[in-house]
C-alpha positions, 0 to 999 in steps of 0.5 A, a space after each residue: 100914348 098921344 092921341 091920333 085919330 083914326 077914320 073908321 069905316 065900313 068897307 063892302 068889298 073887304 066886309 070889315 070896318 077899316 081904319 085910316 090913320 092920316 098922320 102915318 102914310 099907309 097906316 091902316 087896321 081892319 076889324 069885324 067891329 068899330 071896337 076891334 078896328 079901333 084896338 087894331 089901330 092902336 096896336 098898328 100905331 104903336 108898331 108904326 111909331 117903334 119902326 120910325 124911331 128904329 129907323 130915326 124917322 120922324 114921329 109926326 106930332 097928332 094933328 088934333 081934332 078936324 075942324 069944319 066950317 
């Protein structure tokens, strides 16, 4: 499976990690762990991909690594 990242983090009013997907537009997992919120989100990637393609969406390609200046 290609790579997409996922922006993890703790969340106070849900009490679990949580886990953004930014190339897939409501594409979120949560998780009681950084691990499990992590395997969460690839099974939701997984899905998210296997809809679009039902669909004829578009699957968008990984943007990469962020880069910072």
């Amino acid at each position: 499976m290609t790579q997409y990242w996922s922006c993890v983090f703790w969340s106070e009013e849900d009490k679990a990690y949580l886990a953004e997907v930014p190339e897939f537009l409501g594409c979120m997992a949560d998780g009681s762990t950084p691990q499990k919120v992590l395997a969460n989100a690839e099974k939701i990637i997984a899905e998210w991909i296997e809809t679009a393609k039902e669909m004829g969406r578009t699957i968008p390609e990984p943007r990469g690594r962020l880069a910072y200046a």
